[in-house]
Chimera marker file (.cmm) of the C-alpha trace (Angstrom):
<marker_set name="trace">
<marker id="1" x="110.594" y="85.697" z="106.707" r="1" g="1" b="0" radius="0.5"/>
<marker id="2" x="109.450" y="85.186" z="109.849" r="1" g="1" b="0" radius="0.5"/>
<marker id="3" x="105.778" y="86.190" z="109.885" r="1" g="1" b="0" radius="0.5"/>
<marker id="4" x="104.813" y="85.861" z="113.090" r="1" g="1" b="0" radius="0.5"/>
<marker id="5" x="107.069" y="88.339" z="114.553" r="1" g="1" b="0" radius="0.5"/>
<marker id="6" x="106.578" y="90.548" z="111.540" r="1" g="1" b="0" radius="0.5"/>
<marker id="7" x="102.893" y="90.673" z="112.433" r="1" g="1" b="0" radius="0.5"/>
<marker id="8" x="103.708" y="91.382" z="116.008" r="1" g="1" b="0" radius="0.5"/>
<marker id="9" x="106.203" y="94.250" z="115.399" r="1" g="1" b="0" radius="0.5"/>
<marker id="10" x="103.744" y="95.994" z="113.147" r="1" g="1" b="0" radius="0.5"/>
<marker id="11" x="100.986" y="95.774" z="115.861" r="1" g="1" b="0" radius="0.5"/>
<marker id="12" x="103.766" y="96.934" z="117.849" r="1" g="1" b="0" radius="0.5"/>
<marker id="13" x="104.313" y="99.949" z="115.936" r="1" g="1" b="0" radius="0.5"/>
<marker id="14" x="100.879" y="100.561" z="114.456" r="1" g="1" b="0" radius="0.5"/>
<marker id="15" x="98.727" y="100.257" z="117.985" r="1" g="1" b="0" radius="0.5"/>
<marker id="16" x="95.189" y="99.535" z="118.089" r="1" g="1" b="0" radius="0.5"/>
<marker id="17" x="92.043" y="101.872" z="117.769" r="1" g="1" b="0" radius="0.5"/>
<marker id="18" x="88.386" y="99.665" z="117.679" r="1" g="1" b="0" radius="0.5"/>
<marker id="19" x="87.563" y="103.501" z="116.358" r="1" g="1" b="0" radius="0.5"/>
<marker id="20" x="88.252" y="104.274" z="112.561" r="1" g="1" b="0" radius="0.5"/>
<marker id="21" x="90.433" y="107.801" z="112.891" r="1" g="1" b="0" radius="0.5"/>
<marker id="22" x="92.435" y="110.206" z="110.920" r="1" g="1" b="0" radius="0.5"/>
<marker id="23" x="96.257" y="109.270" z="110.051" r="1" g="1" b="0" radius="0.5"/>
<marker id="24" x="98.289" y="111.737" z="111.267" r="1" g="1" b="0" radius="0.5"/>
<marker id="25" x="100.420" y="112.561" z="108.398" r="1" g="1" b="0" radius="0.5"/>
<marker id="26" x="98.153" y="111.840" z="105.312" r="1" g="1" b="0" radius="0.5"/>
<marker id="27" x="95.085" y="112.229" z="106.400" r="1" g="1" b="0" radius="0.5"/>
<marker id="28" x="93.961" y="108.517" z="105.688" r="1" g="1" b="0" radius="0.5"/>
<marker id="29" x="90.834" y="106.868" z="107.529" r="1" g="1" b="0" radius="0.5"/>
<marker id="30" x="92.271" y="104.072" z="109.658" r="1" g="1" b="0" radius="0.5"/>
<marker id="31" x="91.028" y="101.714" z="112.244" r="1" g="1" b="0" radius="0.5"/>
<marker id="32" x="92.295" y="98.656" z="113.974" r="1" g="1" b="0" radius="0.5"/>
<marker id="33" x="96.016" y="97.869" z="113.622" r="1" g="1" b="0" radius="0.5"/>
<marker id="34" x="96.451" y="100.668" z="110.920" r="1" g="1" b="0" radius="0.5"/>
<marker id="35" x="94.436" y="99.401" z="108.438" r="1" g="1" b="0" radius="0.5"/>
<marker id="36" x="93.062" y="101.310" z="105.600" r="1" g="1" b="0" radius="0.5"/>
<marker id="37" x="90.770" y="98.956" z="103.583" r="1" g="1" b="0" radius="0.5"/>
<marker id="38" x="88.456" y="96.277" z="104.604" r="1" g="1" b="0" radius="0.5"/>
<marker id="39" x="87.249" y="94.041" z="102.073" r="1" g="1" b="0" radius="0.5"/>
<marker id="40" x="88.753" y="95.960" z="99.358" r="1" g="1" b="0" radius="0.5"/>
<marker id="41" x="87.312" y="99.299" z="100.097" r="1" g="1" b="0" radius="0.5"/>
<marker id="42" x="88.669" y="101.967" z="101.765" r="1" g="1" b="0" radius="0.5"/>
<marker id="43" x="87.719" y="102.743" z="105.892" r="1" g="1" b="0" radius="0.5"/>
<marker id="44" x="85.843" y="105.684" z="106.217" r="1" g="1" b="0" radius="0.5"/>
<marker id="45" x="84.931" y="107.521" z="109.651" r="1" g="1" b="0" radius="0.5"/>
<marker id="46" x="81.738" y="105.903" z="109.613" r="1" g="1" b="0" radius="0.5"/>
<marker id="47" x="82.719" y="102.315" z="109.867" r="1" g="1" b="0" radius="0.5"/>
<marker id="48" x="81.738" y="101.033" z="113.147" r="1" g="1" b="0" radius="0.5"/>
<marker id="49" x="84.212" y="99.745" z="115.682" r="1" g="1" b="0" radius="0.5"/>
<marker id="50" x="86.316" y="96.682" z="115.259" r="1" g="1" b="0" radius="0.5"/>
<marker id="51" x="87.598" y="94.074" z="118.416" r="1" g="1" b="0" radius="0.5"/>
<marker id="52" x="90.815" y="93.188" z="118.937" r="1" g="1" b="0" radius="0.5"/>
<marker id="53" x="90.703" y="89.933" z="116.995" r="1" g="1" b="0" radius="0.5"/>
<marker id="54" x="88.968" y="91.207" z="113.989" r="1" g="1" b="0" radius="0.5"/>
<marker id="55" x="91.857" y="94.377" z="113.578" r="1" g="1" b="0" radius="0.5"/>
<marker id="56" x="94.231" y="91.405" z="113.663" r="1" g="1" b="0" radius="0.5"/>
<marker id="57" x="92.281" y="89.640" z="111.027" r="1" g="1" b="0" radius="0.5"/>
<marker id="58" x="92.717" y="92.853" z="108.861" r="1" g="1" b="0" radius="0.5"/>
<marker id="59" x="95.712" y="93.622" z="109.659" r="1" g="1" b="0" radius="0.5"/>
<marker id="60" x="96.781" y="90.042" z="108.024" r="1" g="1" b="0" radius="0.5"/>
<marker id="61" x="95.012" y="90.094" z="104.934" r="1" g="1" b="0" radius="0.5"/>
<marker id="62" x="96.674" y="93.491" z="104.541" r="1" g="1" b="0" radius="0.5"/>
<marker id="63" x="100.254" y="92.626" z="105.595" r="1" g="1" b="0" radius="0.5"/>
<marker id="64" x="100.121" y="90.184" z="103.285" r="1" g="1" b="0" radius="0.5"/>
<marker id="65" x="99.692" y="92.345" z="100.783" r="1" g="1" b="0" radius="0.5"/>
<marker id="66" x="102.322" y="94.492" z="101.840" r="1" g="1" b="0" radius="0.5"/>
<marker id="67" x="104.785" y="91.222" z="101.897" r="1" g="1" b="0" radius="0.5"/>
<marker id="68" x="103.963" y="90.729" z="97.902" r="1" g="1" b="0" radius="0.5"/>
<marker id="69" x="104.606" y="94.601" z="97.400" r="1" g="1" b="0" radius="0.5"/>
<marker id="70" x="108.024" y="94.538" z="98.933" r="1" g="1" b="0" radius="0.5"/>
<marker id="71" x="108.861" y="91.723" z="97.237" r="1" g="1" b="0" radius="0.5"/>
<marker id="72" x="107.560" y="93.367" z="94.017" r="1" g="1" b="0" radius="0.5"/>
<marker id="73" x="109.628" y="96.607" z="94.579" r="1" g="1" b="0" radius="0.5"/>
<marker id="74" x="113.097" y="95.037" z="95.663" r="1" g="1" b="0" radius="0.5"/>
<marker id="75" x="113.913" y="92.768" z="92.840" r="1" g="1" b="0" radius="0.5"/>
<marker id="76" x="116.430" y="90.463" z="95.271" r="1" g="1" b="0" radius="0.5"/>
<marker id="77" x="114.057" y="90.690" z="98.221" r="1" g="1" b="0" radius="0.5"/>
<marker id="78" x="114.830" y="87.168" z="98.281" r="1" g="1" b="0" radius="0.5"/>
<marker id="79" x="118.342" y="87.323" z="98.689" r="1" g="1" b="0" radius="0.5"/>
<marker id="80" x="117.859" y="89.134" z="102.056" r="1" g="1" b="0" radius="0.5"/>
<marker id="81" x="117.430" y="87.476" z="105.275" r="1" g="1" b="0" radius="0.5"/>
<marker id="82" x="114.624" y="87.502" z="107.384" r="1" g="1" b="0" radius="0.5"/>
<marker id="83" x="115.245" y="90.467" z="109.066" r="1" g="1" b="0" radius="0.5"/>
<marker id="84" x="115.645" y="92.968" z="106.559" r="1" g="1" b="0" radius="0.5"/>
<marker id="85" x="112.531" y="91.668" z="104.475" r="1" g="1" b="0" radius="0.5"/>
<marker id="86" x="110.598" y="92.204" z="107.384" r="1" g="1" b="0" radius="0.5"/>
<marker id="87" x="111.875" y="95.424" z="107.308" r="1" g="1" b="0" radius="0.5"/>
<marker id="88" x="110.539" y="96.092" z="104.032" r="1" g="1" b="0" radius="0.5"/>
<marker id="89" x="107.398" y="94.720" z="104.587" r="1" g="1" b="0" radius="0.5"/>
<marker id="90" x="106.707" y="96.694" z="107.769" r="1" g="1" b="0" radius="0.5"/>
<marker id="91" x="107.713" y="99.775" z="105.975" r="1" g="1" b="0" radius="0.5"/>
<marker id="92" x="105.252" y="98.472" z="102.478" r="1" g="1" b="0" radius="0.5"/>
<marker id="93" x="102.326" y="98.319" z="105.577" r="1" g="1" b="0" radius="0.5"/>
<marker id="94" x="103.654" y="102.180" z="106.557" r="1" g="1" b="0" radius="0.5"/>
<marker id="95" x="103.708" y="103.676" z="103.072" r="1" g="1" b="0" radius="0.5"/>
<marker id="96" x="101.901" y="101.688" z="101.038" r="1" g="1" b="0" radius="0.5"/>
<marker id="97" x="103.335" y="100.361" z="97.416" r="1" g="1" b="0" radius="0.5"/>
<marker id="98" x="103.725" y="103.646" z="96.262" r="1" g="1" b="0" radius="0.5"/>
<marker id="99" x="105.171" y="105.360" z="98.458" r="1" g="1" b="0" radius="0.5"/>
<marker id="100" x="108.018" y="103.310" z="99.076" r="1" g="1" b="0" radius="0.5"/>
<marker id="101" x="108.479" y="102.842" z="95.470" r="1" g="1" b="0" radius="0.5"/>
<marker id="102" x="109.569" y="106.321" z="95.406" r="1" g="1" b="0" radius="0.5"/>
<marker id="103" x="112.442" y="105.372" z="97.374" r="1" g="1" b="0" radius="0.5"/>
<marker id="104" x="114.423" y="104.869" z="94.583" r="1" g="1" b="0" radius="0.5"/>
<marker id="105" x="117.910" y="105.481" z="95.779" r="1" g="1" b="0" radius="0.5"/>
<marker id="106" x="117.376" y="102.704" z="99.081" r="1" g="1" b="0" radius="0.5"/>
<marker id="107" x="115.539" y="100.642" z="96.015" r="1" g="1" b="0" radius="0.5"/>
<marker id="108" x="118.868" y="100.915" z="93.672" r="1" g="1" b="0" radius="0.5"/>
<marker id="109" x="121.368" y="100.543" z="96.718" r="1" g="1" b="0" radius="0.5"/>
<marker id="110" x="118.867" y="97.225" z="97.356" r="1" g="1" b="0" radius="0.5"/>
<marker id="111" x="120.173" y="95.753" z="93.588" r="1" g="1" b="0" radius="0.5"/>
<marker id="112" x="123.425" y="95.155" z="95.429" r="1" g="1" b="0" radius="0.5"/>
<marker id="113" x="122.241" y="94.093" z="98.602" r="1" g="1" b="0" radius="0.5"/>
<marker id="114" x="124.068" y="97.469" z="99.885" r="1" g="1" b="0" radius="0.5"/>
<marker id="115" x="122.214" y="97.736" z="103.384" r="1" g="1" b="0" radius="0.5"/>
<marker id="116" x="124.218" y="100.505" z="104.659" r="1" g="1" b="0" radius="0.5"/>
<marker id="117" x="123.239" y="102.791" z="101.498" r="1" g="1" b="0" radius="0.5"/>
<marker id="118" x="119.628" y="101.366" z="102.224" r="1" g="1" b="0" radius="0.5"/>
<marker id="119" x="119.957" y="102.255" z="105.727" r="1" g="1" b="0" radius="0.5"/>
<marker id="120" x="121.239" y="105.915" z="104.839" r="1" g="1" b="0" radius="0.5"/>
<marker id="121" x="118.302" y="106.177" z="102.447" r="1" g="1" b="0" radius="0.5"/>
<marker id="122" x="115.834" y="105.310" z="105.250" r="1" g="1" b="0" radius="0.5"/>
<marker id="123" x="117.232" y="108.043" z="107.051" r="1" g="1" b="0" radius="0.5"/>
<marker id="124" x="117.376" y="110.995" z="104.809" r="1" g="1" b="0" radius="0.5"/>
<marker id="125" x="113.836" y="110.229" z="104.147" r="1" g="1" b="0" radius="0.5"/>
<marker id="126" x="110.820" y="112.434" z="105.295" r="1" g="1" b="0" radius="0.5"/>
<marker id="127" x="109.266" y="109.189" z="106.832" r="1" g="1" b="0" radius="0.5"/>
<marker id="128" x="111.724" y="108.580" z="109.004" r="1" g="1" b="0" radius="0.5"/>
<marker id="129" x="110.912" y="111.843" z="110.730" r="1" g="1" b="0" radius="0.5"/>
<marker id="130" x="107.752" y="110.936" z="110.463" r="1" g="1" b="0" radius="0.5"/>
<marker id="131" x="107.032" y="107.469" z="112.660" r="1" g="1" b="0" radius="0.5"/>
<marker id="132" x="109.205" y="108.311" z="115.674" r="1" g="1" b="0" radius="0.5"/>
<marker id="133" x="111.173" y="105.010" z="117.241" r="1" g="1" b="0" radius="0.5"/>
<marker id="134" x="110.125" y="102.913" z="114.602" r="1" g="1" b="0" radius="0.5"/>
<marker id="135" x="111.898" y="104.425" z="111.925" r="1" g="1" b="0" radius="0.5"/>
<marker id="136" x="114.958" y="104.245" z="114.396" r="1" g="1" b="0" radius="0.5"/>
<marker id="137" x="114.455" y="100.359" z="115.159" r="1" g="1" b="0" radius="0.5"/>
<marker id="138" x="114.079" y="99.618" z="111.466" r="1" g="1" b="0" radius="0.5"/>
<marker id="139" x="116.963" y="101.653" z="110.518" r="1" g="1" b="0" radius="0.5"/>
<marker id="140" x="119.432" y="99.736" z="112.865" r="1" g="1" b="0" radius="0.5"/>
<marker id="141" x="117.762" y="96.571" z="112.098" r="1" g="1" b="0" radius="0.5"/>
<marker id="142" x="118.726" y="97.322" z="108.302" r="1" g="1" b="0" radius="0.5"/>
<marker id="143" x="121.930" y="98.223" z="109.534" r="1" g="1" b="0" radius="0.5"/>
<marker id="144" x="122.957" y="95.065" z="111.423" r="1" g="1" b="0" radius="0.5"/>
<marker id="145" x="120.596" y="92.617" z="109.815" r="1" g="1" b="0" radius="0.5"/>
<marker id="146" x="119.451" y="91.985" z="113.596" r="1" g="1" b="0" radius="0.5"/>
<marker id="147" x="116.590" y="92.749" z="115.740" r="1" g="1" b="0" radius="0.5"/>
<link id1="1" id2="2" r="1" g="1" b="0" radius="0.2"/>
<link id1="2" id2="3" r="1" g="1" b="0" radius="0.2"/>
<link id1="3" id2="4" r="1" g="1" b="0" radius="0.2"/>
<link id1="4" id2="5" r="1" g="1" b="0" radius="0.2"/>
<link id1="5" id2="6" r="1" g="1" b="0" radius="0.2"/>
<link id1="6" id2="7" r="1" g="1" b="0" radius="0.2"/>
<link id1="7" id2="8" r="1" g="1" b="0" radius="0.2"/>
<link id1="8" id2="9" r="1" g="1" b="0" radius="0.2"/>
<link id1="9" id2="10" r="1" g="1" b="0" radius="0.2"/>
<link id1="10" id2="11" r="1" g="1" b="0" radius="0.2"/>
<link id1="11" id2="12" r="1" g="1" b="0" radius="0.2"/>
<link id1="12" id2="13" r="1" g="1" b="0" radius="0.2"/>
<link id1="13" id2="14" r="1" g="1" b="0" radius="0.2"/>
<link id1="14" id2="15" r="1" g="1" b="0" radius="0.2"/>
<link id1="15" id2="16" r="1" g="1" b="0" radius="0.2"/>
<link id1="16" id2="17" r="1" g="1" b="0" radius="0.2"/>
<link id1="17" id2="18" r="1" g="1" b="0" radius="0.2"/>
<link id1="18" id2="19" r="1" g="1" b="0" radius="0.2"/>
<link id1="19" id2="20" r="1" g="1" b="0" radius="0.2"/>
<link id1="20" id2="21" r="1" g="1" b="0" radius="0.2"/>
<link id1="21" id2="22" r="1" g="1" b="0" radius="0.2"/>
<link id1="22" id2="23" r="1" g="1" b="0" radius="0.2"/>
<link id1="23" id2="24" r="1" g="1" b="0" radius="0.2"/>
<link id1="24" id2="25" r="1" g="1" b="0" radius="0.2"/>
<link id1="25" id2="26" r="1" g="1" b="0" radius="0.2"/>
<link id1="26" id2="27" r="1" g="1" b="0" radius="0.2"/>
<link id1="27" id2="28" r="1" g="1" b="0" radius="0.2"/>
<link id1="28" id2="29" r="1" g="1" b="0" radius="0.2"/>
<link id1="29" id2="30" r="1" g="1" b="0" radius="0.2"/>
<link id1="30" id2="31" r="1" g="1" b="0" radius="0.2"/>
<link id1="31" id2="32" r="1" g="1" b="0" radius="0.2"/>
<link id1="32" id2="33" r="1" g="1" b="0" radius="0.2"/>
<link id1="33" id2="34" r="1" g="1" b="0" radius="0.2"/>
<link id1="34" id2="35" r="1" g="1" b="0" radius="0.2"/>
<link id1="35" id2="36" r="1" g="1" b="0" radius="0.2"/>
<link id1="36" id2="37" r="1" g="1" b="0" radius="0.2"/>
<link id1="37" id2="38" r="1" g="1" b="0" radius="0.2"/>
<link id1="38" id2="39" r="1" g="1" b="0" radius="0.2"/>
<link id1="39" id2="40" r="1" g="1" b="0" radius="0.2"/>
<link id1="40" id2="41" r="1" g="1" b="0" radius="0.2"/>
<link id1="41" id2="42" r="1" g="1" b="0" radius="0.2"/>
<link id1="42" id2="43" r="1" g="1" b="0" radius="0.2"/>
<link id1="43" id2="44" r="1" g="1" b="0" radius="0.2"/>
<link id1="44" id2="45" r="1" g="1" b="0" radius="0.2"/>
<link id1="45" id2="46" r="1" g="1" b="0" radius="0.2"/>
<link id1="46" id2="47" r="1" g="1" b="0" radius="0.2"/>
<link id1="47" id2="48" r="1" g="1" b="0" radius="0.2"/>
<link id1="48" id2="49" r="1" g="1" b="0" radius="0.2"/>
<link id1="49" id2="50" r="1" g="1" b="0" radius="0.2"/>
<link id1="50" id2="51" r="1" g="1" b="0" radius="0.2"/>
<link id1="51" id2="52" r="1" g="1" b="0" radius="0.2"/>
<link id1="52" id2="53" r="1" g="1" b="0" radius="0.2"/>
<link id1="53" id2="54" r="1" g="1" b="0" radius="0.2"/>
<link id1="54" id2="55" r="1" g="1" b="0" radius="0.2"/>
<link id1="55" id2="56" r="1" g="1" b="0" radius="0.2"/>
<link id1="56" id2="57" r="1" g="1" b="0" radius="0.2"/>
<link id1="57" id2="58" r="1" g="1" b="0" radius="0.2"/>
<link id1="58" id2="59" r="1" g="1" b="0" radius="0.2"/>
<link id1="59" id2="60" r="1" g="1" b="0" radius="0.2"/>
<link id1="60" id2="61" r="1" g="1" b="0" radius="0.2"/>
<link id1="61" id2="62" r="1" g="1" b="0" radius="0.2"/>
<link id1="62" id2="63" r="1" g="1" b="0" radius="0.2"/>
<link id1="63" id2="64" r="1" g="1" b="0" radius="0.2"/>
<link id1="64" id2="65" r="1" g="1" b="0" radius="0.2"/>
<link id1="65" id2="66" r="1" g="1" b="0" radius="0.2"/>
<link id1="66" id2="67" r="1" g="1" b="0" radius="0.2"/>
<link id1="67" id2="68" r="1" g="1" b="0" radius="0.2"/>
<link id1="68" id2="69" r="1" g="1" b="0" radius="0.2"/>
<link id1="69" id2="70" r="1" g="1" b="0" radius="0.2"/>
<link id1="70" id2="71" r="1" g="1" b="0" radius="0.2"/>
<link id1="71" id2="72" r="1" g="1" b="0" radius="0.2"/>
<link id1="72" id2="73" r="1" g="1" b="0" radius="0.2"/>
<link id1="73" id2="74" r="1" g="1" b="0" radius="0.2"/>
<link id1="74" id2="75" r="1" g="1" b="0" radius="0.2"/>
<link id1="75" id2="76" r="1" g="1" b="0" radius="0.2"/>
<link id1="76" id2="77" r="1" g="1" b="0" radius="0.2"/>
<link id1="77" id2="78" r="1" g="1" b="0" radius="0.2"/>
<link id1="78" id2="79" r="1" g="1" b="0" radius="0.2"/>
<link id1="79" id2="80" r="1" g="1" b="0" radius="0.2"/>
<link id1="80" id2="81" r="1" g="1" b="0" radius="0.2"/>
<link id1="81" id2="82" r="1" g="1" b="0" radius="0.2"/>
<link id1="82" id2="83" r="1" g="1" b="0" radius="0.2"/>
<link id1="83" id2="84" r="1" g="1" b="0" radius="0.2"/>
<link id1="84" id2="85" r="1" g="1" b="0" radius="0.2"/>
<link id1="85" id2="86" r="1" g="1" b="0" radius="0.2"/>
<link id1="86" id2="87" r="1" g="1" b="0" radius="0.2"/>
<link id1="87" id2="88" r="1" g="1" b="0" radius="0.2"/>
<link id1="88" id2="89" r="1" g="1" b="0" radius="0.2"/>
<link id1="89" id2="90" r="1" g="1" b="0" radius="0.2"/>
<link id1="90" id2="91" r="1" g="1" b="0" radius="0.2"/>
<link id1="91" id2="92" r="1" g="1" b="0" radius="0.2"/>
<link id1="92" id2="93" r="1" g="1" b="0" radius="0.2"/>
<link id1="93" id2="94" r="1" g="1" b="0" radius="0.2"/>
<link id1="94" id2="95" r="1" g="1" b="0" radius="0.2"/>
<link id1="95" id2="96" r="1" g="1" b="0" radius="0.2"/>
<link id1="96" id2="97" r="1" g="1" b="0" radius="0.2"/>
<link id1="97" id2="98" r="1" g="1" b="0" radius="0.2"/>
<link id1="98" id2="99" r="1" g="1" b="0" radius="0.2"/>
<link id1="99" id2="100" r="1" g="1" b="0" radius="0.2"/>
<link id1="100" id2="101" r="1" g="1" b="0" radius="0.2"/>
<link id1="101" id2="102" r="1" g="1" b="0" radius="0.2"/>
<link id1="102" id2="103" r="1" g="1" b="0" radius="0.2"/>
<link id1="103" id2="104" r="1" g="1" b="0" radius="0.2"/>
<link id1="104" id2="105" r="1" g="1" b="0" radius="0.2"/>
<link id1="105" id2="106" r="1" g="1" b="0" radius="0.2"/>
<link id1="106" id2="107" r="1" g="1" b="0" radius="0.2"/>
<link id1="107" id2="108" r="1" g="1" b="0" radius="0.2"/>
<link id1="108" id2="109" r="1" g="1" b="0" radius="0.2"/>
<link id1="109" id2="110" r="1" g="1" b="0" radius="0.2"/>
<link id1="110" id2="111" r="1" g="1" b="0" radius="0.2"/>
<link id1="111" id2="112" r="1" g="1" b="0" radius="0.2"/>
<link id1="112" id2="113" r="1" g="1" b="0" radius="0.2"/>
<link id1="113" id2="114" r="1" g="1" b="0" radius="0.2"/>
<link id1="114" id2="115" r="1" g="1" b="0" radius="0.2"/>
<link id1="115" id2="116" r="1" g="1" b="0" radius="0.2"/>
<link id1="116" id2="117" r="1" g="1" b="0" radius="0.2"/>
<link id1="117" id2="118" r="1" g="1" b="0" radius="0.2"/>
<link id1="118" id2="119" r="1" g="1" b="0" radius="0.2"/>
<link id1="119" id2="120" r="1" g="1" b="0" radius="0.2"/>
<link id1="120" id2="121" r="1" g="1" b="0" radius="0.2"/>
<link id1="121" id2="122" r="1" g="1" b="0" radius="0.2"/>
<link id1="122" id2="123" r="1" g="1" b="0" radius="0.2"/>
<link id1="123" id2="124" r="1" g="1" b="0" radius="0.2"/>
<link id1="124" id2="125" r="1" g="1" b="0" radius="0.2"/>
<link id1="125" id2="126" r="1" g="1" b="0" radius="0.2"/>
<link id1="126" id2="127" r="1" g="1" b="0" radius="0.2"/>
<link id1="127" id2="128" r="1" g="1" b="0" radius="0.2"/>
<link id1="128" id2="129" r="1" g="1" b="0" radius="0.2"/>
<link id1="129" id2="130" r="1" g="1" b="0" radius="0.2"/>
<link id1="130" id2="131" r="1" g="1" b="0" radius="0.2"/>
<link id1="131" id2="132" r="1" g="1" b="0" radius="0.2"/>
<link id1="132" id2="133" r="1" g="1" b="0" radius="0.2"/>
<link id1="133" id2="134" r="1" g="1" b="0" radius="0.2"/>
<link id1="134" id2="135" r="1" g="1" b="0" radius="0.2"/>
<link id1="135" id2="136" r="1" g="1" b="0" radius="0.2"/>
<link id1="136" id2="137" r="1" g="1" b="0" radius="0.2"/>
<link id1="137" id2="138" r="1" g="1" b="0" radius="0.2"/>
<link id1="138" id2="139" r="1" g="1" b="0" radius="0.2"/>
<link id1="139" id2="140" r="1" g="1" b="0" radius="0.2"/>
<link id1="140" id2="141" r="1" g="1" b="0" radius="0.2"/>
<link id1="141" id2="142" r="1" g="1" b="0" radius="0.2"/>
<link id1="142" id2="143" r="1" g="1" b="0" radius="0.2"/>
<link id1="143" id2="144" r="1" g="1" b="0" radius="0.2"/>
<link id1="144" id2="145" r="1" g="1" b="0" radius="0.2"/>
<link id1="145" id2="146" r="1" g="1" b="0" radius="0.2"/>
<link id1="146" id2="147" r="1" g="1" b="0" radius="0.2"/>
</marker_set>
């Protein structure tokens, strides 16, 4: 995996606010590069403002997480090349463990390393509806195995 551009495209699709703010589709306190805990506990509207390099900092610790999730969800994550377990990790930052664990039909179709059935599961998901162009990118970058 290529971490470096894996942390780029999720600033990329994640933006910055030095303000913590509402998530847009669950409602989850958020500041920086998307991040929802520092230090272990959860942001909260009254956490005060971050800079650039400490979201990044966050972000990180956090992503790194959400590489060890991925890996924990799709048993031959390992068999995958770069690409497409950056994919996964992007989308374990996105969802969260859980969440993508309830993708169970890309997470079966992943036992095969079928990436056009994981691709097709990306799509007829609610998420995919629900992050604009990055859903798009990831989906063709599943797709082709390319960025």
């Amino acid at each position: 995996m290529n971490y470096q551009r894996l942390e780029s495209r999720v600033c990329l699709d994640e933006g910055f606010s030095a303000t913590p703010y509402l998530d847009t589709v669950y409602g989850v306190a958020t500041i920086g590069h998307g991040t929802t805990h520092i230090l272990g506990k959860p942001v909260t509207l009254g956490n005060p403002p971050v800079t650039e390099h400490e979201a990044r900092e966050m972000m990180r610790a956090e992503l790194f997480l959400a590489c060890m999730d991925a890996q924990s969800l799709f048993t031959r994550f390992n068999d995958m090349c770069h690409v497409r377990q950056e994919i996964l990790a992007n989308m374990a930052y996105n969802l969260g463990k859980t969440r993508l664990g309830g993708f169970a039909k890309m997470i079966e179709a992943s036992e095969t390393l079928d990436y056009y059935r994981m691709a097709q599961e990306m799509k007829n998901s609610r998420w995919y509806t629900q992050v604009g162009q990055r859903s798009v990118r990831l989906y063709y970058a599943m797709l082709s195995g390319e960025w």
